[in-house]
C-alpha positions as CSV (number, residue, x, y, z in Angstrom):
1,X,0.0,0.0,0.0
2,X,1.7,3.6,-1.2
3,X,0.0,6.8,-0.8
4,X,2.4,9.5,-2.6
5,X,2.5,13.3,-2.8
6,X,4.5,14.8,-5.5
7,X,4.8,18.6,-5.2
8,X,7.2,21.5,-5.3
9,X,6.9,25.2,-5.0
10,X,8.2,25.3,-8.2
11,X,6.7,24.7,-11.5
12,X,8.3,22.4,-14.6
13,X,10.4,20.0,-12.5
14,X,8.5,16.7,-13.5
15,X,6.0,16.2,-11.4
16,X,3.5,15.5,-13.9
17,X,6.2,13.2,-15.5
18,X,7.3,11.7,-12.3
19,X,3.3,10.7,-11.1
20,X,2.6,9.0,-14.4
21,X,6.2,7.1,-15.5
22,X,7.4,6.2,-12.5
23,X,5.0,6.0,-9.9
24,X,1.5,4.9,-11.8
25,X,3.2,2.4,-14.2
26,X,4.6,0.9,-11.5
27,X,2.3,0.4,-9.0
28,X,-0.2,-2.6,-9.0
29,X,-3.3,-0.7,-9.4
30,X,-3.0,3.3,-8.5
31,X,-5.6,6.1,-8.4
32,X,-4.1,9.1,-9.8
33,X,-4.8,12.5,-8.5
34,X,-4.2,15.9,-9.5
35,X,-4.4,18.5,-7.7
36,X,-4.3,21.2,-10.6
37,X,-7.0,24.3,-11.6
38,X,-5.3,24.7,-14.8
39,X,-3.6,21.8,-17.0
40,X,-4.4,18.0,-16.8
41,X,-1.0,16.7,-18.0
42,X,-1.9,12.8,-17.5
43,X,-6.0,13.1,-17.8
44,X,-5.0,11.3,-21.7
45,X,-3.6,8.0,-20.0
46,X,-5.3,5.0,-18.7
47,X,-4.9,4.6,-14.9
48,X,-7.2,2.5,-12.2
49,X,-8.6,6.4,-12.0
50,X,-8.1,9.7,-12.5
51,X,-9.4,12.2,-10.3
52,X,-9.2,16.0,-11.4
53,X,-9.5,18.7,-8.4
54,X,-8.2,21.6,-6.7
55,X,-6.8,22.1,-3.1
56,X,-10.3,23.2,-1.8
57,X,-11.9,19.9,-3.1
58,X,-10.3,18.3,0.4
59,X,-13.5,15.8,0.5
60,X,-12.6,14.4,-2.3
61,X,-9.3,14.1,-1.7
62,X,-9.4,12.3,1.9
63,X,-12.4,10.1,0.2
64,X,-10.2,8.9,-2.2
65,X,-7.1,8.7,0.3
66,X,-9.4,6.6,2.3
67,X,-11.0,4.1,-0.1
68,X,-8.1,3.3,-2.3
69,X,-5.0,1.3,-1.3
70,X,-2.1,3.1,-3.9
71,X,-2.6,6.6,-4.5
72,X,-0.5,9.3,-6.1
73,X,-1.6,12.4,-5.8
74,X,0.3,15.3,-8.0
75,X,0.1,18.5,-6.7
76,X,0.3,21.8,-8.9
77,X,2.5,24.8,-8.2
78,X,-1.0,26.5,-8.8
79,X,-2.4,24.9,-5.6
80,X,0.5,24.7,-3.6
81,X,-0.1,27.1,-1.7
82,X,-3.9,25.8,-0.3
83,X,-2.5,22.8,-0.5
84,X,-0.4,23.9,2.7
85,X,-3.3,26.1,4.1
86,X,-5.5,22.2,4.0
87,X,-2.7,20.4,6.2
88,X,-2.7,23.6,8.5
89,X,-6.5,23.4,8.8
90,X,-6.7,19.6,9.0
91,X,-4.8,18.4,11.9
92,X,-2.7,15.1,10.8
93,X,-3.5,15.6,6.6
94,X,0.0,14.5,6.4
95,X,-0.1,11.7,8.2
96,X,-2.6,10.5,5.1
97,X,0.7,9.9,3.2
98,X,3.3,7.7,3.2
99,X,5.8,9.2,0.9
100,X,6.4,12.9,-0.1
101,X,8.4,13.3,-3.3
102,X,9.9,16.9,-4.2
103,X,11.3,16.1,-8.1
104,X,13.6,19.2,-8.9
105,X,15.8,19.8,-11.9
106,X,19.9,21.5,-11.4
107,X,18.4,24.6,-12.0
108,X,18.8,27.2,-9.1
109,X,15.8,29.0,-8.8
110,X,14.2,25.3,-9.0
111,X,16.8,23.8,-6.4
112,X,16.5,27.1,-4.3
113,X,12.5,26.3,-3.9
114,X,13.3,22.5,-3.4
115,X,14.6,23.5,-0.2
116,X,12.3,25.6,0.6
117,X,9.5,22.9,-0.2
118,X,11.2,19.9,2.2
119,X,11.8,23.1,4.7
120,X,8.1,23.6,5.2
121,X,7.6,19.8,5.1
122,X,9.8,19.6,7.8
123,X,8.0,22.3,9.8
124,X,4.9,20.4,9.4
125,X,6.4,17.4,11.6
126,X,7.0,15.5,9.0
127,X,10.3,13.1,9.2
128,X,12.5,13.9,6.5
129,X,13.1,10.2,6.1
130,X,9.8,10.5,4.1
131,X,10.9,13.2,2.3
132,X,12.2,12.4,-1.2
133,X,13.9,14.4,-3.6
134,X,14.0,13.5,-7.3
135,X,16.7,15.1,-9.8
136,X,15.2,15.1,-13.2
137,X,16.4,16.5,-16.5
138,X,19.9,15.4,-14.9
139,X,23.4,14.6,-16.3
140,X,24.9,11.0,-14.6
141,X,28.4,12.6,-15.5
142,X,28.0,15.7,-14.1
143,X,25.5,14.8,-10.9
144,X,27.5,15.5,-8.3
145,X,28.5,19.4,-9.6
146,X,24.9,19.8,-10.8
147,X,23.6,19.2,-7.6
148,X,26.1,19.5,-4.9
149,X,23.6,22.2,-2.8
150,X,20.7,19.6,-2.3
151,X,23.7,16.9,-2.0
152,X,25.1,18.9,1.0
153,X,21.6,20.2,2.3
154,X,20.1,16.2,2.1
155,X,23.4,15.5,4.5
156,X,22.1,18.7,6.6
157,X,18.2,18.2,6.7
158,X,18.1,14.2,6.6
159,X,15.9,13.9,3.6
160,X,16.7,11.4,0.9
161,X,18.5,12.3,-2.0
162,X,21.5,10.5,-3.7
163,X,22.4,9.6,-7.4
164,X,19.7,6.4,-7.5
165,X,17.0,9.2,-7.1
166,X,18.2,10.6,-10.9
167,X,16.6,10.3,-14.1
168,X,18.3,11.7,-17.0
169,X,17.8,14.0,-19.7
170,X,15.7,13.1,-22.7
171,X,14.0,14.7,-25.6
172,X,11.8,11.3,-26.0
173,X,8.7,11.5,-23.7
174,X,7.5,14.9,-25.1
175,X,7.5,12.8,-28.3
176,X,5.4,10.3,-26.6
177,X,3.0,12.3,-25.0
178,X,1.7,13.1,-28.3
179,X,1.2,10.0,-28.8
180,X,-0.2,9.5,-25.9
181,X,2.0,6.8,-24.7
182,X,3.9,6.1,-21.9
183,X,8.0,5.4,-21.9
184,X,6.4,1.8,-20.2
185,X,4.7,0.9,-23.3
186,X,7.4,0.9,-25.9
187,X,9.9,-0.1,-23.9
188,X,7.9,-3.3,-23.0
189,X,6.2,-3.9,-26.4
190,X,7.2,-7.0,-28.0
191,X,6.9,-5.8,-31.2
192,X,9.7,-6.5,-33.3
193,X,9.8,-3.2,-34.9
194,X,13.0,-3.6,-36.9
195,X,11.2,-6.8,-39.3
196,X,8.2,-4.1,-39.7
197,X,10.5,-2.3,-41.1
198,X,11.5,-4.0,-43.9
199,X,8.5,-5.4,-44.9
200,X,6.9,-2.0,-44.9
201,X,9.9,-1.1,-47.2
202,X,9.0,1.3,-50.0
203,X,5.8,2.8,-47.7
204,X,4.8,5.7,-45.5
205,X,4.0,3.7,-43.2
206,X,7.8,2.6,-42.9
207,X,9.0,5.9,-41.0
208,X,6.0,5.1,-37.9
209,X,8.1,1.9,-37.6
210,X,11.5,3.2,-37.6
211,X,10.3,6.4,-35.3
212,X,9.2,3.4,-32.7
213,X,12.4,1.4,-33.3
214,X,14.7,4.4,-32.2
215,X,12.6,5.5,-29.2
216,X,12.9,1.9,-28.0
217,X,16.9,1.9,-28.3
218,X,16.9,5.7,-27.0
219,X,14.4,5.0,-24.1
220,X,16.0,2.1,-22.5
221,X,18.5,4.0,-20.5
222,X,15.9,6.4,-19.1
223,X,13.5,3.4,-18.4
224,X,15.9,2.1,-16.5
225,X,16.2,5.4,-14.5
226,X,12.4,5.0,-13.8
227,X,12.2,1.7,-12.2
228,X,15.4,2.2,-10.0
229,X,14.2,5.7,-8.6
230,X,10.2,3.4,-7.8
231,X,12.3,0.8,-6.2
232,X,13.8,3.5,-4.2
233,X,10.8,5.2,-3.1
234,X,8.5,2.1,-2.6
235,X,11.7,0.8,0.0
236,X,11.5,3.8,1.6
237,X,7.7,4.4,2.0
238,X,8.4,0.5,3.6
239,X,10.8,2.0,6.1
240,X,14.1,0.4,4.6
């Protein structure tokens, strides 16, 4: 059983990404919530559910919390904020969640309110052992430099973060997501792409196959990044 929060003060770090990649391909049967009053990044994908709301809709929310054994629940920059004002009005809202994951990329405004996110986690009560940090976008040669701050505040604070909570750069799920697939799905198809290729020699339908082909070989690395970072975060929300 994993109830998640992903959220950061911050805006375009992954969260959306994060929720639906790693966390709700992963788990057995998840309920995905976003907590959002303007975009619906994952409301395209097939999940056990999908709930829409905002941070006022706090019925919902604990319903949901309540009913379903694996949640994630994504929370917007845009209601971040009452997000905060909920768990200060709601004695124990925290406690609702196993897991809180703050994804952040090596930028410094971004890694400036990373800390200031697992800072007002931490005032909450909240053990930092719960408290996750995610790099995304990041280099595996250059990890350490990009992120020596959070390295040397994780050391300071006592929330996890370390170089199996990476995933690296890539151009290929903004490619996906208009397809409308997930990084899960081509990696794991069984299609042999590379024989459709040649027999759809000579066609239009020949580039679909070669597009697939390449964001198979190019996806495998990243994919890889995905499960280690859930087998992090599920050992953790278990206490290891």
């Amino acid at each position: 059983m994993s109830k998640i929060a992903i959220l950061n003060n911050s805006g375009n770090v992954g969260k959306t990404t994060i929720a639906r990649e790693v966390l709700a391909q992963n788990l057995s049967n998840p309920v995905l919530i976003e907590i959002e009053t303007h975009n619906s990044g994952n409301s395209n994908y097939k999940f056990k559910e999908y709930v829409k709301i905002d941070a006022n809709e706090i019925t919902t929310l604990h319903t949901k919390m309540i009913e379903n054994e694996d949640v994630v629940v994504d929370i917007g920059a845009s209601n971040i904020l009452e997000f905060f004002n909920k768990m200060l009005e709601f004695t124990g809202l925290e406690e609702s969640f196993d897991i809180f994951i703050v994804p952040t990329t090596a930028d410094a405004k971004q890694m400036k309110d990373t800390l200031k996110t697992v800072n007002i986690l931490k005032n909450f009560g909240i053990d930092t052992n719960k408290i996750v940090v995610v790099a995304n976008r990041a280099n595996p040669l250059s990890f350490e430099k990009d992120f020596e701050i959070l390295l040397n505040a994780s050391k300071k604070l006592g929330f996890r973060f370390n170089k199996n909570m990476m995933i690296r750069e890539t151009k290929l799920l903004k490619e996906l997501e208009l397809l409308n697939k997930t990084l899960n799905e081509i990696v794991e198809d069984e299609t042999d792409y590379r024989a459709k290729i040649v027999e759809s020699k000579g066609t239009q339908e020949q580039a679909k196959w070669v597009k697939l082909d390449l964001a198979k070989m190019s996806g495998k690395k990243v994919y890889e990044d995905f499960k280690r970072v859930f087998e992090n975060i599920v050992n953790i929300a278990k206490g290891a």
